[in-house]
C-alpha positions as semicolon CSV with decimal commas, in nm:
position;residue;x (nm);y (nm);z (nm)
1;X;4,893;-3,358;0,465
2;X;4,764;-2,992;0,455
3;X;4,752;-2,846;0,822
4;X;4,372;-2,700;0,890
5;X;4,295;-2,399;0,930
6;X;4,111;-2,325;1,213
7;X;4,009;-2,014;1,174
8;X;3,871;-2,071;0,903
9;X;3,682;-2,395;1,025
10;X;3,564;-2,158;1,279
11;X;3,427;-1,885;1,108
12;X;3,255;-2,173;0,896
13;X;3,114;-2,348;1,209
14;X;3,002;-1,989;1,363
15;X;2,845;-1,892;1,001
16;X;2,623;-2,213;0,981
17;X;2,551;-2,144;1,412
18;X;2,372;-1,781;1,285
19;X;2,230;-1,951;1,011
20;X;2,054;-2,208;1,250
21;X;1,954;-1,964;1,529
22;X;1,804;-1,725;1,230
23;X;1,643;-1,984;1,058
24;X;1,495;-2,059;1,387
25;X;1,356;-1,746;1,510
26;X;1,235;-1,656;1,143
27;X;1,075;-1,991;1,176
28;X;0,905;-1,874;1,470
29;X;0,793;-1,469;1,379
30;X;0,646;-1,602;1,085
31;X;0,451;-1,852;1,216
32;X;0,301;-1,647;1,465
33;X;-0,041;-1,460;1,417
34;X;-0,027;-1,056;1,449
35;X;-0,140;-0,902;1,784
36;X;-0,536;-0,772;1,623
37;X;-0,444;-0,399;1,756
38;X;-0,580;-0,194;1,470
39;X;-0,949;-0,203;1,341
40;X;-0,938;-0,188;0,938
41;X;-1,171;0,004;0,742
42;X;-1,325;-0,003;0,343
43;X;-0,970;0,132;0,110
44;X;-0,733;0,051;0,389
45;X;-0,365;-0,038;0,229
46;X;-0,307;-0,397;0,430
47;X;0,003;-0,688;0,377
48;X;-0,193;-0,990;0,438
49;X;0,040;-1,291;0,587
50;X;0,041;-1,638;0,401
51;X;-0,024;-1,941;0,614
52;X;-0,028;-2,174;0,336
53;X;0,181;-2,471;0,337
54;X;0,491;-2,349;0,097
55;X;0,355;-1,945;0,101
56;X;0,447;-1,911;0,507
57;X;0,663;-1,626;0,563
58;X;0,476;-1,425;0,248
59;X;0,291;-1,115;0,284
60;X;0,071;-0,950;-0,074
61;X;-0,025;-0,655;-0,076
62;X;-0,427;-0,589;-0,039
63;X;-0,670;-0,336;0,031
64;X;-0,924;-0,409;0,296
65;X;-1,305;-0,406;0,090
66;X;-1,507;-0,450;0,406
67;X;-1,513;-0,592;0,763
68;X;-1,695;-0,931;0,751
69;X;-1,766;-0,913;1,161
70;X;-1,532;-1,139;1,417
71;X;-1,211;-0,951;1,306
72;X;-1,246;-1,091;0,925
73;X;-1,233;-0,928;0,675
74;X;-1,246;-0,928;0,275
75;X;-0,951;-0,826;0,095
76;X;-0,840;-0,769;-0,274
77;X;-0,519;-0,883;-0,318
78;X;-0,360;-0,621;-0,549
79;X;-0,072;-0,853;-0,704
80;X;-0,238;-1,209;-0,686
81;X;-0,576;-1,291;-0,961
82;X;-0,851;-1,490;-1,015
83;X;-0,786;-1,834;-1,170
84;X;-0,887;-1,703;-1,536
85;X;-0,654;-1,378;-1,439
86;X;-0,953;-1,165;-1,523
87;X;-0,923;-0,981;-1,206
88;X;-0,823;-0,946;-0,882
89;X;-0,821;-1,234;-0,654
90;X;-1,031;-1,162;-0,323
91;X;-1,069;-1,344;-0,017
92;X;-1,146;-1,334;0,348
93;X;-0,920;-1,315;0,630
94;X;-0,924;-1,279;1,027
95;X;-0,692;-0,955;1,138
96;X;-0,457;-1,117;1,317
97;X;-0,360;-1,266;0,912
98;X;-0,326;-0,872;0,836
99;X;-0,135;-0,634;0,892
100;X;-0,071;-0,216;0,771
101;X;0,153;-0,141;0,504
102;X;0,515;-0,131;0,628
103;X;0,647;0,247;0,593
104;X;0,826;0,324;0,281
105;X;1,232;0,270;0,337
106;X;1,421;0,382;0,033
107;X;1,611;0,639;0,284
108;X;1,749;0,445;0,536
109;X;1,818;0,163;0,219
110;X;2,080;0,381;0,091
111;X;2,221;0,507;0,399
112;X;2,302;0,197;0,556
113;X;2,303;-0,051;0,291
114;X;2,272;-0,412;0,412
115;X;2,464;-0,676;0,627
116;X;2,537;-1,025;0,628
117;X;2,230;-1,176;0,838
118;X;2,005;-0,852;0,803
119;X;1,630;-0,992;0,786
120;X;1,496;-0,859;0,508
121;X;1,177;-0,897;0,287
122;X;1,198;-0,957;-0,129
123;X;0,949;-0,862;-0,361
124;X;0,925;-1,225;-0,535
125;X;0,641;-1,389;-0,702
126;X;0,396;-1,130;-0,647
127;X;0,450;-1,071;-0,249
128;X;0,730;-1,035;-0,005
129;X;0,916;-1,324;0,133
130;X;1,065;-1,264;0,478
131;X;1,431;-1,398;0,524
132;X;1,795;-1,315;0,576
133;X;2,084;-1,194;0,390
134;X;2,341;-1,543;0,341
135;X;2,597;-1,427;0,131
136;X;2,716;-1,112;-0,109
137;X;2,837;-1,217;-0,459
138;X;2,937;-0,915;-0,647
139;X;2,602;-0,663;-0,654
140;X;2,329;-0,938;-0,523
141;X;2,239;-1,055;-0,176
142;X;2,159;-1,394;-0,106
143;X;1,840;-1,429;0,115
144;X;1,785;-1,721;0,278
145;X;1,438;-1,814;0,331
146;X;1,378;-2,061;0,622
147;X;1,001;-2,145;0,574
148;X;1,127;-2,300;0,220
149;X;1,453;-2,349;0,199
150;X;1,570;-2,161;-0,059
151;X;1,894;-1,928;-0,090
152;X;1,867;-1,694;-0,383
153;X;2,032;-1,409;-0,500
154;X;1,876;-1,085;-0,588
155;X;1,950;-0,737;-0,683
156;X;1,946;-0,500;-0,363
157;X;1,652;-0,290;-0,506
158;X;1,409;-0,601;-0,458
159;X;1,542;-0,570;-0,100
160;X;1,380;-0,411;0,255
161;X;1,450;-0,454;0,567
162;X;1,187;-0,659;0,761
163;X;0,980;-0,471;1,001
164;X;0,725;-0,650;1,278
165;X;0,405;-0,503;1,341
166;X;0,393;-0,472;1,760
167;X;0,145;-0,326;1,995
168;X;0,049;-0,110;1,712
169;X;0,383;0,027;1,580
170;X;0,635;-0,057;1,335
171;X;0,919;-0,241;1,462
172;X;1,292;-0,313;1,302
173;X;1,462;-0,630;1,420
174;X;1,806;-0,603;1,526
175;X;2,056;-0,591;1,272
176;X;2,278;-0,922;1,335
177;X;2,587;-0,931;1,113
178;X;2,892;-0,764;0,958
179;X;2,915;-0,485;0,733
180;X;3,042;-0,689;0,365
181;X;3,318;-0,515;0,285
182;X;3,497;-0,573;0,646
183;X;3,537;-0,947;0,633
């Protein structure tokens, strides 16, 4: 019989520990409505949040066509389109579903490149997904995405680091893992 390797059952155990307490507090942020701290106006550039069953954790890109009154607003959605695809889909949200464009990152992308358990955003089926970085196999990441499930690889330019909108400022979550090439 083959001796075990505990180390290795370790790092194991402690890998599938961060994926739980991510999954978890992922889980929880995206969940969550935004604080409403910023009044929108007419040709604002928004992210509007998914709540929908299976789209939770999602933002798409908008612009803000008018304030509706109550916090709401009407938004066309500048990836997602009508059922016919004819044009842009619009709909109506309340601001604490919205939230400014995140600012552009390409910069620090390069410069610090990412880490095992980095939450991060993908550009995926028209929006951005908001999960964490599971693996490295060759050039792609593997993002986990706790509101669904799903670990899928992807090419680091489909990648950004996940910012929170808080008290009217762009946040960046802690960074939580290992640089790749050290383990």
């Amino acid at each position: 019989m083959a001796p075990i390797n505990v180390t290795e059952m370790n790092s194991v155990q402690l890998h599938q520990s961060r994926m739980a307490m991510l999954s978890e507090s992922i889980k929880s942020i995206a969940f969550k409505k935004q604080q409403i701290t910023k009044e929108y106006e007419k040709g604002d550039e928004v992210e509007v949040a998914s709540q929908e069953l299976g789209f939770i954790g999602s933002y798409y890109a908008a612009t803000i066509i008018c304030s509706t009154g109550d916090d709401y607003y009407r938004i066309k959605y500048k990836t997602l389109l009508t059922d016919d695809e004819s044009e842009p889909l619009e709909d109506v949200f309340s601001a604490a579903e919205i939230r400014p464009v995140p600012p552009h990152q390409h910069e620090t992308m390069s410069e610090n490149g990412f880490r095992l358990y980095d939450m991060v955003d993908v550009f995926d089926n028209d929006g951005c997904w908001f999960g964490f970085i599971s693996a490295k196999v060759g050039d792609e990441y593997y993002v986990y995405f706790p509101t669904t499930a799903d670990n899928i690889a992807y090419p680091p330019h489909a990648l950004r680091f996940h910012q929170e909108w808080s008290n009217g400022n762009w946040i960046f979550l802690p960074r939580q893992g290992k640089i790749f090439n050290l383990y």
